[in-house]
N, C-alpha and C positions, 0 to 999 in steps of 0.2 A: 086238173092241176096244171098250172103251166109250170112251163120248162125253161129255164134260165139256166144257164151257162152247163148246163148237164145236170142240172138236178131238178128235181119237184118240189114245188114252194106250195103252202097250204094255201086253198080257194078262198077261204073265209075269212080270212086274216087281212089286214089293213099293210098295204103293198111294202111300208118301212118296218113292220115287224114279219113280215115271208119274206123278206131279203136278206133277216138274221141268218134263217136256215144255211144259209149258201156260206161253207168253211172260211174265214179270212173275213166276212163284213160282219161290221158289230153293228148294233144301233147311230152310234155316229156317222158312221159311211153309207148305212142305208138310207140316211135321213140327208145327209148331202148328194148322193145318188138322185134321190127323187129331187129334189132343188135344181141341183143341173137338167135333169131333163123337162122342167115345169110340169112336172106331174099330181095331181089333186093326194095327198097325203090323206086324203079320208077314204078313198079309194080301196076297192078289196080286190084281191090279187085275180078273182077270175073276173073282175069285171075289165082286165087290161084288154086292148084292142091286140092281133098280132101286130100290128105296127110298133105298140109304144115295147111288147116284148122285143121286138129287132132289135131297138132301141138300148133299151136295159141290157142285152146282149151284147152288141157294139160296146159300150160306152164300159161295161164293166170289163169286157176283154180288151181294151185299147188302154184303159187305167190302172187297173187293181189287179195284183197277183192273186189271184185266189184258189179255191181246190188243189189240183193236183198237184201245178207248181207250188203252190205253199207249202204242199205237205211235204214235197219232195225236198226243198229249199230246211226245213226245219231239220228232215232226217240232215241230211248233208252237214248242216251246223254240228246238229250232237256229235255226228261222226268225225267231222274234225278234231271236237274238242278230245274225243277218245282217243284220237290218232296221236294228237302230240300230246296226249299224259300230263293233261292238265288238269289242275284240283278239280275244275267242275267237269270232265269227261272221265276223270275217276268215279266222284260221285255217282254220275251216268253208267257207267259200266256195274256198279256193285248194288245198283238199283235202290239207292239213298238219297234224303233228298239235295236237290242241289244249290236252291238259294239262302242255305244257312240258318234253315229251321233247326231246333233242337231233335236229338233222336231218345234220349232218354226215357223219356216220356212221350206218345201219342208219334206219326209216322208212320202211324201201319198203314195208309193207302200206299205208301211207295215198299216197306219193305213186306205187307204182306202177314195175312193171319199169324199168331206167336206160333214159335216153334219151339216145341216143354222141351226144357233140359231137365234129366234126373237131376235128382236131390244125392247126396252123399250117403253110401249106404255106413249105417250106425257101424262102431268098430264092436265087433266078436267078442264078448265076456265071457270072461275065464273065472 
């Protein structure tokens, strides 16, 4: 498996879809990625030479925020937003969602399996 920017991209895959793998490039960046470097796009990722990996190395650390900085860059965002008690870092913080989906209905990947409220116990006949 080679090794790009600190991660393992799968051997057998066509070089613009093992560049998905790596956090922050989508399809369109991996596909402009290989462009800039004139690299064969029919290509599969263990047949890169180490040169053309230096290459892909270089060129995404000189360009593209990706991995850690990304990740680290996105925490920081929320965290602001929480900081100064804005609608969407409220959102964030109560773990709801925050691009103004309904919660009514459906929601449960952000708030999480139901949690049963009892029912009202019947009133005591006399």
């Amino acid at each position: 498996m080679p090794r790009v920017v600190g991660v393992d991209i799968p051997d057998n895959k066509k070089i613009e879809v093992s560049l998905t793998y790596i956090y922050g490039i989508g399809p369109n960046v991996a596909q402009e990625i290989v462009k800039k470097l004139k690299l064969n796009p029919v290509l599969r990722a263990h047949q890169l030479s180490a040169d053309d990996i230096g290459r892909l190395n270089a060129i995404i650390q000189s360009d593209y925020m990706v991995e850690g900085d990304l990740r680290r860059q996105v925490q920081n965002n929320i965290k602001r937003l929480v900081g100064i008690h804005c609608y969407r870092g409220i959102r964030h913080r109560l773990g709801l969602p925050v691009r103004g989906q309904r919660t009514r209905t459906n929601s449960r990947t952000r708030k999480g399996p139901r949690k049963t409220v009892a029912g009202k116990k019947a009133a005591p006949k006399m």
